[in-house]
C-alpha positions as CSV (number, residue, x, y, z in Angstrom):
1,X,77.3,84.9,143.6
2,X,77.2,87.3,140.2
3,X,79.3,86.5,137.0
4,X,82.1,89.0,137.9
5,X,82.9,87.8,141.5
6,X,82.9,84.2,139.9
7,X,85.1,85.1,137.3
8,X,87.6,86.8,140.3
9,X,87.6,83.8,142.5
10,X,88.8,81.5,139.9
11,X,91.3,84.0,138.6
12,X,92.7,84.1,142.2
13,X,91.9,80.3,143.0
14,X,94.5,79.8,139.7
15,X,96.6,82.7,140.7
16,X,97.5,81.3,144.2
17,X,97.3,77.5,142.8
18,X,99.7,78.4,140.8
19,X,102.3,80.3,143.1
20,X,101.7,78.0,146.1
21,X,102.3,74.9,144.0
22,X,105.4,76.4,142.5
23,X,107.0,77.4,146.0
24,X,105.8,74.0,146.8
25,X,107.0,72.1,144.0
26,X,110.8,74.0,143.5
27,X,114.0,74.2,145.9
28,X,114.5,77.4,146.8
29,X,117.7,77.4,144.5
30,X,115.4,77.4,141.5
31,X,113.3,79.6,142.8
32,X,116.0,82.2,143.7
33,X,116.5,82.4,139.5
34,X,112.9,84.5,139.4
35,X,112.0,85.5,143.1
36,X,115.2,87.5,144.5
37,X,113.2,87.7,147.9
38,X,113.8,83.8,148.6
39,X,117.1,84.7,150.2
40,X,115.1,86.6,152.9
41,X,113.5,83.4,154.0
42,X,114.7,79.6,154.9
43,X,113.2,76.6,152.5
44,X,110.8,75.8,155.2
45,X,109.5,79.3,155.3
46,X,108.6,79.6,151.1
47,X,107.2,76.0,151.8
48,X,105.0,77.0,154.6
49,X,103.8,80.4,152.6
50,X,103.5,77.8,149.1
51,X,101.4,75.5,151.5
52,X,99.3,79.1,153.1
53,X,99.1,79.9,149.0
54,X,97.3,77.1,148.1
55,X,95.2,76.4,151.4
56,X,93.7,79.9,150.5
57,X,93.2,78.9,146.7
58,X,91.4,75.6,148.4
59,X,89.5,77.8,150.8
60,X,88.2,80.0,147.5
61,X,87.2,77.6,145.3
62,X,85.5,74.6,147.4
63,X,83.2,76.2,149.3
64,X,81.9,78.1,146.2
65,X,81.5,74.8,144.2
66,X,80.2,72.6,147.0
67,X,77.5,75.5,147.7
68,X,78.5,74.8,151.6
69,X,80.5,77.0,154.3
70,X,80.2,79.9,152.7
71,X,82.0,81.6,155.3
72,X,85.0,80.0,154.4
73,X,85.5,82.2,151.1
74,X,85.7,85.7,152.7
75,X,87.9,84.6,155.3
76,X,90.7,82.8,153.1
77,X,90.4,85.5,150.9
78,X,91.5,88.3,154.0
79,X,94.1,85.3,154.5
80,X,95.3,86.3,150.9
81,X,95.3,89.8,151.5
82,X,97.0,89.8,154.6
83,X,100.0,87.6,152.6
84,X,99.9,89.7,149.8
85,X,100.2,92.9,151.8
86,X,103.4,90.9,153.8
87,X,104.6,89.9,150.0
88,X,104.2,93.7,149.1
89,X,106.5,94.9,152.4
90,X,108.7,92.3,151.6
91,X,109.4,93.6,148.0
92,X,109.8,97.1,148.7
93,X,112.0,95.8,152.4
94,X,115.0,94.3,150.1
95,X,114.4,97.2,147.5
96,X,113.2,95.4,144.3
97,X,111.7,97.0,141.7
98,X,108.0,98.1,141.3
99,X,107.7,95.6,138.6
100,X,107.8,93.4,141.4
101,X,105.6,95.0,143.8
102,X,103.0,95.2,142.0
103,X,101.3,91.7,141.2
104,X,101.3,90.6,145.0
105,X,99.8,94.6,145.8
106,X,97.3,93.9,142.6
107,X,96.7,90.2,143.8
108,X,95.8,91.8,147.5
109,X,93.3,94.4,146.5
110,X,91.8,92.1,144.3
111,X,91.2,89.4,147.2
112,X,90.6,92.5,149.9
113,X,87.7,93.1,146.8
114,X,86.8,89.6,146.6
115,X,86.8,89.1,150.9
116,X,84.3,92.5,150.8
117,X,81.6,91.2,148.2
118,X,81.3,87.7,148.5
């Protein structure tokens, strides 16, 4: 794998590690301070896309370093892109603003990218 498609898997692998962990980690009340579209969905539903988040992170990252499945690393990263392009319908469903559109649209293209060159 070339130095700029390693440099994009561990900028998503942290990306989604990070989000996934936080919807993980947080009730949905605290989460409701910086995510307004955590009243569209129950706690068990931002759990189970937390849980998605970081299984996909997982399913960049390992394979890559363990030299093994291979396979694994385009298909987790369409996983991401399909749950960034749900996160991007989701955003402009309850109306927010593009501010908030854009990082999971960015974070899609960027793993759609990732899925097509790997």
């Amino acid at each position: 794998m070339s130095v700029p498609l390693w440099i994009l898997l561990i900028v998503l692998t942290l990306a989604f590690l990070a989000s996934g962990g936080l919807k993980l980690t947080q009730p949905k009340e605290s989460l409701r301070e910086r995510m307004r579209w955590v009243e569209s969905f129950s706690s068990t539903q931002i759990k189970a896309i937390g849980g998605l988040e970081v299984l996909g992170a997982l399913g960049l990252i390992l394979p890559a370093v363990a030299k093994t499945a291979h396979w694994l690393i385009p298909t987790a990263a369409l996983g991401l892109t399909a749950m960034m392009i749900g996160a991007s319908i989701t955003h402009i469903r309850i109306k927010d603003p593009i501010s908030q559109v854009v990082p999971s649209a960015v974070l899609g293209v960027l793993s759609l990218v990732l899925a097509l060159f790997v």
